[in-house]
C-alpha positions as CSV (number, residue, x, y, z in Angstrom):
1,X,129.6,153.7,136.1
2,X,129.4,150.4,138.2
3,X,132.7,150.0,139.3
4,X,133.5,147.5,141.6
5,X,133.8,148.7,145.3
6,X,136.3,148.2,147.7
7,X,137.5,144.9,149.2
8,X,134.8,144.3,152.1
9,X,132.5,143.7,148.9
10,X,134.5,141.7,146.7
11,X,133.0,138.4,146.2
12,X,128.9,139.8,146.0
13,X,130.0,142.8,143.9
14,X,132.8,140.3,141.7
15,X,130.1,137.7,141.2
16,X,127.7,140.3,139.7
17,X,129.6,142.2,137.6
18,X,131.3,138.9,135.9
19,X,127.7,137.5,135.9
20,X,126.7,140.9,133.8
21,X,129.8,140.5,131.9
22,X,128.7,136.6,131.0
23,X,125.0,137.7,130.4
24,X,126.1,140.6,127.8
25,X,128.9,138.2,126.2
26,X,131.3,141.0,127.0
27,X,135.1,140.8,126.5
28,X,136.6,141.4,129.3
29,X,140.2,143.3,128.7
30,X,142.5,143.7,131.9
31,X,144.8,146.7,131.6
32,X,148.2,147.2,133.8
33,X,150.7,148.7,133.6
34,X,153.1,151.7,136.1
35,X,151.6,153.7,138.0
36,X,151.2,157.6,135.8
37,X,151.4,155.0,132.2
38,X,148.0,156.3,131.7
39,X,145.9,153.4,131.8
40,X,142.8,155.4,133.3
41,X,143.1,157.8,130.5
42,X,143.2,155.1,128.2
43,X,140.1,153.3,129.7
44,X,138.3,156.8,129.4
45,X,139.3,157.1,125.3
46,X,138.3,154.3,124.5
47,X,135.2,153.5,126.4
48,X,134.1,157.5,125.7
49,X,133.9,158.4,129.1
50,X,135.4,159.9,132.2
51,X,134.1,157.6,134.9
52,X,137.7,156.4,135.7
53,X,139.7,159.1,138.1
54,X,143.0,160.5,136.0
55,X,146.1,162.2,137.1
56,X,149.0,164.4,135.9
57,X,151.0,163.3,138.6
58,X,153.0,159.6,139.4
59,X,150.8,159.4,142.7
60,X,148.5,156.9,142.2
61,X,145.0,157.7,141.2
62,X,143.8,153.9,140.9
63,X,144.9,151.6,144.1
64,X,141.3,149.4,144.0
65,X,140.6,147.6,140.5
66,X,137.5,149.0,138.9
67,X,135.2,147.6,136.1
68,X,134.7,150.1,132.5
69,X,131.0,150.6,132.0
70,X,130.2,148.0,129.2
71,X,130.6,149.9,125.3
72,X,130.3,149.1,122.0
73,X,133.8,148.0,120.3
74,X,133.1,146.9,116.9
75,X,129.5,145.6,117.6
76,X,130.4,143.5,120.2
77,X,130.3,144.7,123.9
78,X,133.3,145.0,125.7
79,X,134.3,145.5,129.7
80,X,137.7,147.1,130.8
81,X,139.2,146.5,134.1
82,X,141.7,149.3,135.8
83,X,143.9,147.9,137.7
84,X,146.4,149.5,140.2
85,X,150.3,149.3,139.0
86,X,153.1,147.2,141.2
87,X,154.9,150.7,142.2
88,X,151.1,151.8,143.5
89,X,151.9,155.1,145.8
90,X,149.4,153.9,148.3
91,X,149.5,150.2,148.1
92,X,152.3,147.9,149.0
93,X,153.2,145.2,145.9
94,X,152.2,142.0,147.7
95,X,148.9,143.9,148.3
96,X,148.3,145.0,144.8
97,X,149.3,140.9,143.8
98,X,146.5,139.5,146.1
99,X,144.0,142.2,145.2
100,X,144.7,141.2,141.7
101,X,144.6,137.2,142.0
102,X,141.7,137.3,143.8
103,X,140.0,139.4,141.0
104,X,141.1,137.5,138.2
105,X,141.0,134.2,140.1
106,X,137.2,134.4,141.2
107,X,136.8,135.0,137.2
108,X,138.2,132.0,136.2
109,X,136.6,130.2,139.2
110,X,133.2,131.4,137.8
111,X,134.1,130.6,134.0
112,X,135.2,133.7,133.0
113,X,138.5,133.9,130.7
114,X,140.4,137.6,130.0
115,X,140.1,138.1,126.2
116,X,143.0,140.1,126.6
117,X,145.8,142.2,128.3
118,X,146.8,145.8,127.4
119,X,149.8,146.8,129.9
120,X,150.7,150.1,129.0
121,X,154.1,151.7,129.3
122,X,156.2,155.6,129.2
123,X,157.8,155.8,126.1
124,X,159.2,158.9,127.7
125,X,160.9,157.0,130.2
126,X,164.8,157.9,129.5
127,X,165.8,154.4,130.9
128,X,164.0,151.1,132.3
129,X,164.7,151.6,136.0
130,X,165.0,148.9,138.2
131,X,161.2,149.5,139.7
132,X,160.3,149.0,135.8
133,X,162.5,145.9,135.4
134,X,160.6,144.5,138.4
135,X,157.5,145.1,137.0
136,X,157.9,144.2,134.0
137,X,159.3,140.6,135.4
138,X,156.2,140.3,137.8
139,X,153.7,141.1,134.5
140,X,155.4,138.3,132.9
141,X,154.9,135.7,135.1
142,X,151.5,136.8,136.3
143,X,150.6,136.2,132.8
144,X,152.4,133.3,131.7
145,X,154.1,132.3,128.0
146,X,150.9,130.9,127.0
147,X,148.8,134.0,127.9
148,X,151.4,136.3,125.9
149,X,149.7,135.8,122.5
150,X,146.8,137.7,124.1
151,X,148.8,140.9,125.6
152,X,149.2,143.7,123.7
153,X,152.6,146.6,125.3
154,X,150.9,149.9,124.8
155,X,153.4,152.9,124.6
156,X,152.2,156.1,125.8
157,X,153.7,159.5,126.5
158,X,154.9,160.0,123.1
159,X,154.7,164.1,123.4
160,X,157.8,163.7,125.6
161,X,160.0,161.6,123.3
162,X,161.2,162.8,120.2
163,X,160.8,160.0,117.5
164,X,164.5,158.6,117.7
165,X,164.5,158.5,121.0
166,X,161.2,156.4,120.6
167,X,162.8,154.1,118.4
168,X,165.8,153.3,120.0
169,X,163.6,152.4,123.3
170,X,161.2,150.0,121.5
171,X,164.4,148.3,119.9
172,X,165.6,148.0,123.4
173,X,162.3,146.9,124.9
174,X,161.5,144.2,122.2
175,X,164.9,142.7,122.2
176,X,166.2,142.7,125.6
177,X,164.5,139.8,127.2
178,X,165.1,141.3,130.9
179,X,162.6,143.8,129.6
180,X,160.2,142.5,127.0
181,X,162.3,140.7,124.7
182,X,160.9,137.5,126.8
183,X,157.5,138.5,126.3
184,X,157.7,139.2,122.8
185,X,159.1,136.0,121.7
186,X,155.8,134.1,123.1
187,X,153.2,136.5,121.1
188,X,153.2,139.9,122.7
189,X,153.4,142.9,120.4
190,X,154.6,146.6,121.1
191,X,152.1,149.6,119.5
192,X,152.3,152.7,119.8
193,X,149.4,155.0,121.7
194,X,150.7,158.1,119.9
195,X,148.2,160.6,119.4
196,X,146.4,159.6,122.9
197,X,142.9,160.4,120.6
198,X,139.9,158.1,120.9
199,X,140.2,156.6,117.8
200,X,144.2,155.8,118.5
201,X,142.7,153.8,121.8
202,X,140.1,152.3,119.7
203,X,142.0,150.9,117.0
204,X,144.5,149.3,119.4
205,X,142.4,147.4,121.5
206,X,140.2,146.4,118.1
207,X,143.5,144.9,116.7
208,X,143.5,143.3,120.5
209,X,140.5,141.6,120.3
210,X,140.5,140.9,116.5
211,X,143.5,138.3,116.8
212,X,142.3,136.9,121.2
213,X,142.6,133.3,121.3
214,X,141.3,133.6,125.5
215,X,143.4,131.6,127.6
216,X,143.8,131.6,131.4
217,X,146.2,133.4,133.0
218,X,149.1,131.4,134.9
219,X,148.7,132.9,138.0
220,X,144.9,132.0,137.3
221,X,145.9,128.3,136.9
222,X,148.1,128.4,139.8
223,X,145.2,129.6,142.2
224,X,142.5,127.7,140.6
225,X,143.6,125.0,139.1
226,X,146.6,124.2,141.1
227,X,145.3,125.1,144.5
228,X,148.6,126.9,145.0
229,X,149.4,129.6,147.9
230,X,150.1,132.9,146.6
231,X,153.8,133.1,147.8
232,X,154.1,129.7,145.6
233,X,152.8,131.5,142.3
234,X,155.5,132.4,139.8
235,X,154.3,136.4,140.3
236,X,154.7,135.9,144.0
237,X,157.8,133.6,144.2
238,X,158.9,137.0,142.2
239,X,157.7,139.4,144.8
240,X,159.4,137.0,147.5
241,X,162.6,137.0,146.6
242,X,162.8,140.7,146.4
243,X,161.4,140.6,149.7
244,X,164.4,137.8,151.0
245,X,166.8,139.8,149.7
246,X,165.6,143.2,151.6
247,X,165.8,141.2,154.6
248,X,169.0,139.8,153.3
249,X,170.2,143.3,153.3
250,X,168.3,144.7,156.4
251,X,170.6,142.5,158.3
252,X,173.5,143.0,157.0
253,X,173.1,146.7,157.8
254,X,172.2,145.9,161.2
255,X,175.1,143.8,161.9
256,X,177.6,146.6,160.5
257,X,175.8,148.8,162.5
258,X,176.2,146.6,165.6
259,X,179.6,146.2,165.0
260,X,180.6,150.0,165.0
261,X,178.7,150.1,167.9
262,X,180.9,147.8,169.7
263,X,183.9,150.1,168.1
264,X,182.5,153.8,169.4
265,X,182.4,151.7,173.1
266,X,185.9,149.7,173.1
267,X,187.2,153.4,172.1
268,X,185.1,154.8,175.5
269,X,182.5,157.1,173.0
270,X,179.5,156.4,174.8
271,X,177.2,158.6,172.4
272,X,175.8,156.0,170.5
273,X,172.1,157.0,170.4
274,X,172.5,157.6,166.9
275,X,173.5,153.8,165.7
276,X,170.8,152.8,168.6
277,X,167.5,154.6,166.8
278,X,169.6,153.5,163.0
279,X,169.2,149.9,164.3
280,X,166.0,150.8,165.7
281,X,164.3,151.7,162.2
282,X,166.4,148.7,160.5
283,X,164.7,146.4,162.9
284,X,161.2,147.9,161.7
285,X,161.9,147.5,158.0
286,X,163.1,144.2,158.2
287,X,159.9,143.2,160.2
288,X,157.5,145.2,157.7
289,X,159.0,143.0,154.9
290,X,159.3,139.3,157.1
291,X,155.4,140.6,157.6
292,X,155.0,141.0,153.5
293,X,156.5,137.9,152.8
294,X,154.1,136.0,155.7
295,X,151.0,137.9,154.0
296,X,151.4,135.8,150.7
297,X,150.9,132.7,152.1
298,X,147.1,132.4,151.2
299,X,145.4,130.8,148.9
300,X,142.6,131.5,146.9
301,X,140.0,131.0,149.3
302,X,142.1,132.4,152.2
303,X,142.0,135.4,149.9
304,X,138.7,135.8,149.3
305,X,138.0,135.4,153.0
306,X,140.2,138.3,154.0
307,X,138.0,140.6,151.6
308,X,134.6,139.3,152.8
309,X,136.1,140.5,156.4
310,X,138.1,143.4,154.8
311,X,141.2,142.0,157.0
């Protein structure tokens, strides 16, 4: 295997592999999706191998991207690239958004276009929570409507879904366009990874590759092309205002809090450590996420920088 290392070695280790890739005429294929979707799995089924670290669990098993070892797909060669998922156990989101524009923006920078998307998703999900509906709105605009032609929705977890169950949530997915409905109606498709067999993984990403038109992606066009900051992206001007409306939130708490401090001492209760260490931990959150919010305004190069010094 010669996946990518961590983010100390970024651009050396980046500008070889994608110099490999270029040499070999490889398509390169990103794959995203939740974290436990099964994208590792699906990376070792179709490539034949079990370089990539799997999981039963929905802790995180991939929270660095990693490059497939180049196979064979139909004659032609073809490089997969494991990405870690937006609810990453391990890895806050604006993290996992930089690690991710910097990857796929150094691509572009060096000439390199994604011949495709797969973003895999549970079928067996019962309901598209609001961590899902996040996602799936972040996925969107990291791609772009123009990028969409190229992305294929991979369904997995079919074992845990009986077949109208399966139905009804495709339906759902393909139509509502706070899910994928949006998506779908600029070119992306929905199949169905049922039998999680080699030759299911296979066929999908052949069908992938047989119809890529490669296009840049828009938050490759934003970095690149448009010289824009990360927090001024469409995926990060998603990530921000979830992050503006925790803080929103954080002191809203804190006021109420504030006040029925002010309450428990007009009435002479004087043990108020209680609201003092609730205020306390409020004040902490709301500075972790002003802190998330400050980390996306980098660029490209700014991004780049902090992996060459690992800060």
């Amino acid at each position: 295997m010669t996946g990518v290392p961590s983010l100390p070695e970024l651009s050396d280790a980046l500008k070889q592999a994608l110099q490999n890739v270029k040499l070999k005429n490889a398509a390169l294929v990103a794959v995203m999706g939740a974290t436990g979707s099964g994208k590792s799995t699906f990376i070792n089924k179709v490539s034949g191998t079990d370089e990539m670290v799997t999981g039963s669990s929905l802790e995180s098993c991939t929270d660095q991207i990693q490059f497939s070892s180049l196979f064979k797909l139909n004659g032609r060669d073809v490089c997969l690239i494991d990405t870690p998922g937006f609810d990453d156990t391990n890895k806050k989101d604006v993290d996992i958004l930089q690690h991710i524009g910097g990857y796929i923006g150094a691509a572009y920078e060096n000439g390199v276009k994604l011949a495709g998307v797969l973003y895999l998703h549970r079928i067996s999900d019962n309901r598209v929570s609001g961590v899902t509906k996040r996602n799936l709105r972040v996925f969107h605009k990291l791609c772009g409507p123009e990028a969409m032609k190229n992305v294929v929705v991979v369904t997995t977890r079919w074992d845990r879904a009986t077949e109208q169950e399966g139905a009804s949530r495709i339906s759902e997915l393909q139509t509502n366009r706070g899910f994928l409905g949006e998506a779908v109606s600029n070119g992306a498709v929905i199949v169905q990874h049922r039998e999680n067999t080699t030759e299911s993984a296979r066929k999908i990403l052949s069908e992938l590759l047989a119809k890529s038109d490669p296009v840049p992606l828009q938050i490759q066009t934003e970095l690149v092309d448009e010289h824009r900051d990360l927090v001024d992206t469409a995926a990060g001007a998603e990530l921000n205002s979830e992050l503006k409306a925790q803080i929103k939130q954080y002191q809203e708490e804190i006021r109420m809090l504030r006040e029925e401090m002010r309450e428990r001492q007009l009435r002479g209760d004087r043990d108020i450590a209680d609201l003092r260490e609730e205020i306390n931990e409020m004040n902490k959150a709301k500075k972790r996420a002003e802190t998330e919010r400050e980390k996306m305004r980098v660029d490209l190069e700014e991004i780049k920088k902090r992996a060459d010094t690992g800060k």
